[in-house]
C-alpha positions as CSV (number, residue, x, y, z in Angstrom):
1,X,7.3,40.6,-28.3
2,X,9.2,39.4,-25.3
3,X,12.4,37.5,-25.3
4,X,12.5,33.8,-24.4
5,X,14.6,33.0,-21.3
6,X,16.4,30.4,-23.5
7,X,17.3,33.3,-25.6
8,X,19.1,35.1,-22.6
9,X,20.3,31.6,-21.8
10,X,22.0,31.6,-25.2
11,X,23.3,35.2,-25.3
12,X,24.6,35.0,-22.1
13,X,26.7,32.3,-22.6
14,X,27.8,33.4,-26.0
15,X,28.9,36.7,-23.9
16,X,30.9,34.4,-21.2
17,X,32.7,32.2,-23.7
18,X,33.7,34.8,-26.3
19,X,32.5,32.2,-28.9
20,X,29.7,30.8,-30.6
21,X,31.4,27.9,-31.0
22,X,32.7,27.0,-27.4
23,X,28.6,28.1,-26.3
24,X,27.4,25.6,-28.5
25,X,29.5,22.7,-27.0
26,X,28.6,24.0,-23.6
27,X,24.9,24.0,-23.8
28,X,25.0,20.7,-26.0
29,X,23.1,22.1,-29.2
30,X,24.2,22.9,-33.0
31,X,26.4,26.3,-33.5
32,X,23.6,27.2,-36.2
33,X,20.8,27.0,-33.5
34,X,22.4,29.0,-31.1
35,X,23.9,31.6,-33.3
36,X,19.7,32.0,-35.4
37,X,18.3,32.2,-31.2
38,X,20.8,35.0,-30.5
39,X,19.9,36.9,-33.7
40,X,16.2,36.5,-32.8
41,X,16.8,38.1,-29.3
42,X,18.3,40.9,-30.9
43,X,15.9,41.5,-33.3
44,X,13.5,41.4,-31.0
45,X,15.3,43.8,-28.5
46,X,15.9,45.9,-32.0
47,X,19.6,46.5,-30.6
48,X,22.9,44.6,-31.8
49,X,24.5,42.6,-28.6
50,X,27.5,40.7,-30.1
51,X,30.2,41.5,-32.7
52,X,30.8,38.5,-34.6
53,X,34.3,38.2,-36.4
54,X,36.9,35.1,-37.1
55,X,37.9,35.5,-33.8
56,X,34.6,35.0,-32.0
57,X,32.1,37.2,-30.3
58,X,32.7,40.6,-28.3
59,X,29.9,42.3,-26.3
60,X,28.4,45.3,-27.8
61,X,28.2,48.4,-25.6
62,X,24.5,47.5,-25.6
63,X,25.2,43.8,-24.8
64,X,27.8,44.8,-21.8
65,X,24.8,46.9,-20.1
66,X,22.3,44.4,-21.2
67,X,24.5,41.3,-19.9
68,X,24.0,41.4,-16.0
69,X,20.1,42.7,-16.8
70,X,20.0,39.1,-18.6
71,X,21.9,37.3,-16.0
72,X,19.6,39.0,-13.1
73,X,16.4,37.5,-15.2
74,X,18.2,33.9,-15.5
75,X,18.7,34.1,-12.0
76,X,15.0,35.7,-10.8
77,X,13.5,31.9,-13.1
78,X,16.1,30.1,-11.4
79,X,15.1,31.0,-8.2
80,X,11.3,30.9,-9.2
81,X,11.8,27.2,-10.1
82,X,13.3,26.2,-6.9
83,X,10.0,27.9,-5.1
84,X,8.2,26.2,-7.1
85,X,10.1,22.7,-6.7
86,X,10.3,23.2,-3.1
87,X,6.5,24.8,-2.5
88,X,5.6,21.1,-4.7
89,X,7.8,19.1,-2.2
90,X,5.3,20.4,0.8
91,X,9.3,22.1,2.1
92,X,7.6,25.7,2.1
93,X,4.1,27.2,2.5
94,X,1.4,27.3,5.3
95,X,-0.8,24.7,7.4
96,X,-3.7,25.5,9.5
97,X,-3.7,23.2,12.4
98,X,-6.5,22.9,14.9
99,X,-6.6,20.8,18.0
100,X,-9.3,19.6,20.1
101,X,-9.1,21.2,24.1
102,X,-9.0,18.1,25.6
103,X,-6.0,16.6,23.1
104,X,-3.9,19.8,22.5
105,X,-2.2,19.8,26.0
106,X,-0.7,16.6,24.8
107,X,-0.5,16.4,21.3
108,X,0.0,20.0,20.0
109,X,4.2,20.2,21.5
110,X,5.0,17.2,20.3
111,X,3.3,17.4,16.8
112,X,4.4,20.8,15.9
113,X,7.6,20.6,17.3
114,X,8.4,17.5,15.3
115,X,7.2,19.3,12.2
116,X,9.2,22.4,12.9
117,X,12.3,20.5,13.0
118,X,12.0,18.9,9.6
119,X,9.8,21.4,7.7
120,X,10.9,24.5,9.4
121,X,10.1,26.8,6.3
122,X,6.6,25.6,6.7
123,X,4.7,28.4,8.4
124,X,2.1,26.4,11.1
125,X,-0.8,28.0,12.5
126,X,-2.5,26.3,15.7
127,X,-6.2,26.6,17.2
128,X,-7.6,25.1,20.3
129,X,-11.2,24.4,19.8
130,X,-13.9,22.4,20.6
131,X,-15.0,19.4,17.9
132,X,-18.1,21.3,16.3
133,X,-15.7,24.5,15.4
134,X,-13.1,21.7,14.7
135,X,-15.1,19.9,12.0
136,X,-16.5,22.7,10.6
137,X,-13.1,24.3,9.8
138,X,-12.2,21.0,7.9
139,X,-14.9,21.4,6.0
140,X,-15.0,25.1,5.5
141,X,-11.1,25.3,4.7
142,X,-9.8,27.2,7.7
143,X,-8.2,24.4,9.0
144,X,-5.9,21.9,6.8
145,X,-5.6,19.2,9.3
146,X,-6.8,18.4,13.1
147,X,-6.0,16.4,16.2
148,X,-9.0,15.3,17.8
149,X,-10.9,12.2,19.0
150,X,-12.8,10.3,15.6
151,X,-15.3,12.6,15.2
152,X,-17.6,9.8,13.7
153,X,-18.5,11.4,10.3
154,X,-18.2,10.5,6.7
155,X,-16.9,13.2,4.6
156,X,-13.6,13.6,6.8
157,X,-10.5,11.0,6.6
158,X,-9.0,10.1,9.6
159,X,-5.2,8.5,11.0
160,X,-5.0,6.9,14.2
161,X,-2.4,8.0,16.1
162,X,-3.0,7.2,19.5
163,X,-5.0,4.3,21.4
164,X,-5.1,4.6,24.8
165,X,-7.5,3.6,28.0
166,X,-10.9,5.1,28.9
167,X,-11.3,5.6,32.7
168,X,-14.1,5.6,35.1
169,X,-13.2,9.5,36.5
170,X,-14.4,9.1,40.2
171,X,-13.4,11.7,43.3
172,X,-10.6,11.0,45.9
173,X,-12.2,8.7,48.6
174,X,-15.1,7.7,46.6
175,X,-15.6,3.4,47.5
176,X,-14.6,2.4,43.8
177,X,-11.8,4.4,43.6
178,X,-9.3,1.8,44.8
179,X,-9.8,-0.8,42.2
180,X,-7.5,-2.6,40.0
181,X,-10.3,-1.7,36.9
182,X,-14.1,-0.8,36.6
183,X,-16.7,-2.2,34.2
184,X,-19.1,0.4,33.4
185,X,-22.2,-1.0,34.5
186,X,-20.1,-0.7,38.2
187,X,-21.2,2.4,38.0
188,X,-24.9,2.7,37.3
189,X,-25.9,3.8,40.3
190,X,-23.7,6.8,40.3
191,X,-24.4,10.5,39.8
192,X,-22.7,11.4,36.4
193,X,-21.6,14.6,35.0
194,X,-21.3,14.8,31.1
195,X,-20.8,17.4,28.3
196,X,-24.0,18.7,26.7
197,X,-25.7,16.8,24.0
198,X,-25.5,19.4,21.9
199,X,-21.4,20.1,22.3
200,X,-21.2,17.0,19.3
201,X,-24.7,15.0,19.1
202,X,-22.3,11.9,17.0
203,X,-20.5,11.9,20.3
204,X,-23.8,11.1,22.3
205,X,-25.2,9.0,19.9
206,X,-21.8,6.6,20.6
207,X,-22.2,7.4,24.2
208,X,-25.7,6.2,24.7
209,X,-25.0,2.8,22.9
210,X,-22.8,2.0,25.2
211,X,-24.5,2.6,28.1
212,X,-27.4,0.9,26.6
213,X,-25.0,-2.3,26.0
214,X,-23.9,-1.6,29.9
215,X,-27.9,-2.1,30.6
216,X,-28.3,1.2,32.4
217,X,-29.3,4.9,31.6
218,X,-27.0,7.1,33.3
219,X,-28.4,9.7,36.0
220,X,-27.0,12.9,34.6
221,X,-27.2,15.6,37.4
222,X,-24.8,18.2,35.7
223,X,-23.4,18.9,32.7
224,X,-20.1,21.2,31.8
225,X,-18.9,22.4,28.6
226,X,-14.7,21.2,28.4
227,X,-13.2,18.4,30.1
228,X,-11.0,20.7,32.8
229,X,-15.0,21.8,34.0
230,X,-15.9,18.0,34.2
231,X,-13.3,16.8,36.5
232,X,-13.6,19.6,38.7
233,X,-17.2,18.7,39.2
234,X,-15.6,15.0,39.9
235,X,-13.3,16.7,42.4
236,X,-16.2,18.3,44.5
237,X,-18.1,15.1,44.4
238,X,-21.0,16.3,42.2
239,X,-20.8,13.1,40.4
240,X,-18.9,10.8,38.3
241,X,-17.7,10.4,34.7
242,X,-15.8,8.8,31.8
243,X,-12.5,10.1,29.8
244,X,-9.7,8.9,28.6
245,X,-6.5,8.3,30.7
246,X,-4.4,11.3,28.9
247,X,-7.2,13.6,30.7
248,X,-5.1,13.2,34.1
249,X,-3.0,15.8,32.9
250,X,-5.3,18.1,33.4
251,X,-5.8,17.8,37.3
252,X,-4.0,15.5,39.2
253,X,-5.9,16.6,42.9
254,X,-9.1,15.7,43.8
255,X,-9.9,12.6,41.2
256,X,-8.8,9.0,41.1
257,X,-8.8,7.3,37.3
258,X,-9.8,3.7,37.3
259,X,-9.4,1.8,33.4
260,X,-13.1,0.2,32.1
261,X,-12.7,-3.1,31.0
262,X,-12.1,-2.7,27.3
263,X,-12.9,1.0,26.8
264,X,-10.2,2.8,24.6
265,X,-10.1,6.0,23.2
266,X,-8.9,6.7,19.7
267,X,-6.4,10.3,18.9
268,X,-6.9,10.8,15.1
269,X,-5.2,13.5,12.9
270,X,-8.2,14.3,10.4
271,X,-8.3,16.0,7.1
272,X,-10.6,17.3,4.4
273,X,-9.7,14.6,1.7
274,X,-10.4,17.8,-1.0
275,X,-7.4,19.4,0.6
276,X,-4.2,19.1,-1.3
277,X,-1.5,20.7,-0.1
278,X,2.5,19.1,-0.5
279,X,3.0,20.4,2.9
280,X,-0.3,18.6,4.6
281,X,1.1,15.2,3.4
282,X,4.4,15.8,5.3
283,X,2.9,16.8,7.6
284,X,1.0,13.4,7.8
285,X,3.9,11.9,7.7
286,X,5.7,13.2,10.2
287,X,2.8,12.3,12.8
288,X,2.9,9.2,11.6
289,X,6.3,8.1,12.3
290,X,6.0,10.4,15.6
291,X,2.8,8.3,17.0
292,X,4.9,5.0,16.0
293,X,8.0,6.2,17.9
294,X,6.8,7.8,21.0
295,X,4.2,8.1,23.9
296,X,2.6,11.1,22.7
297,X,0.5,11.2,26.3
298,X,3.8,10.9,27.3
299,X,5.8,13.5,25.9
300,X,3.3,16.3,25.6
């Protein structure tokens, strides 16, 4: 039989106050109760702890080496509970994070510094990937949370974070390059360079509606696997294409960006909704009042 860690609780401060009397007043219960808890523990122990007289309650030699063993114990389920109150307040523990290639050069500093500063007990772990190794770790487990562009499914939940202008990508010199803004049926007679179908076929689906709505199907000459690989192709005049604004971080030589009427593109923080983890709600949070707060584009 083990003791109970009231029972240590009891002895222990028997042992402090000299007096089962001033114990009981102390922890707030009847002088009978504590006094039939501390003989339990020592039956259970099958040693004497406490002397009991008219003058109150001396340590046995037993109960002076078992005293700090019992405060050590009080102390160990003190500290356990605080873990565990802390690990429950999302204050400790681990997130996964992954972030898609063409968002991370922007979002990831600002995000997981921000989290750092107010959860820095939080272990984070970041990935830059492309949006089908993205959406597969959601749903797979090895990621907790994501920054990425709506990745237009149903089993994932989704927070917008950033809205921001999609842009007609176009090289340096090319005759559109100088306007104010593009529609994108301005550019149906252009050469375009895309991503494959296959990188995310949701993607394409969204992609060929609107250049269906624009009235034209667009003349796809070559296509490159990130967004860096796409505006390079733009830079050497292989052909034209369609990002969002952030992307001009990635190469400011070469391109020109020029806004489509009423294009935007969406920056989402996505989740599993299965997942439930304290810390992936902060976490949530945080981005949340970051996105409200600051020009992420900006201060990546």
């Amino acid at each position: 039989m083990t003791p109970e860690l009231r029972q240590l609780r009891y002895f222990v401060a028997v042992a402090e106050h000299r007096s089962f009397t001033r114990a009981a007043d102390a922890l707030h219960i009847a002088q009978q109760s504590l006094s039939q808890q501390v003989t339990v523990l020592e039956r259970v122990l099958g040693a004497r702890l406490l002397d009991r007289d008219t003058r109150g309650a001396r340590l046995t030699e037993i109960g002076r080496m078992f005293l700090p063993e019992a405060r050590a114990v009080l102390a160990r389920a003190d500290e356990a509970v605080a873990v565990l109150g802390r690990a429950a307040r999302g204050e400790i523990g681990r997130l996964n994070l992954a972030f898609l290639s063409s968002t991370a050069n922007y979002m990831l500093p600002p995000v997981v510094r921000a989290f750092r500063e107010r959860f820095p007990d939080v272990e984070l772990t970041t990935d830059d990937v492309s949006i089908s190794e993205l959406v597969a770790g959601l749903r797979d487990g090895r990621y907790d949370a994501a920054f990425t562009r709506p990745p237009l499914v149903d089993d994932l939940a989704t927070k917008t974070l950033v809205t921001e202008p999609v842009c007609a990508v176009l090289p340096e010199g090319h005759p559109l390059a100088t306007r104010a803004e593009l529609r994108l049926r301005d550019l149906a007679d252009e050469p375009w360079v895309l991503t494959p179908r296959t990188s995310w076929p949701p993607w394409h689906h969204k992609y060929d509606q609107d250049f269906h709505h624009a009235g034209f199907e667009p003349n796809v000459v070559q296509r490159a696997t990130s967004v860096s690989n796409l505006l390079g192709l733009v830079a050497a005049g292989v052909g034209v294409t369609r990002l969002a604004a952030s992307a001009h971080s990635l190469r400011r030589t070469g391109v020109a960006f020029v806004p489509l009427t009423g294009d935007h593109a969406d920056t989402v923080a996505a989740w599993h909704p299965d997942t439930n983890k304290p810390a992936l709600h902060n976490l949530l949070d945080v981005v949340t009042e970051l996105a409200a707060t600051t020009d992420l584009p900006q201060a990546g």
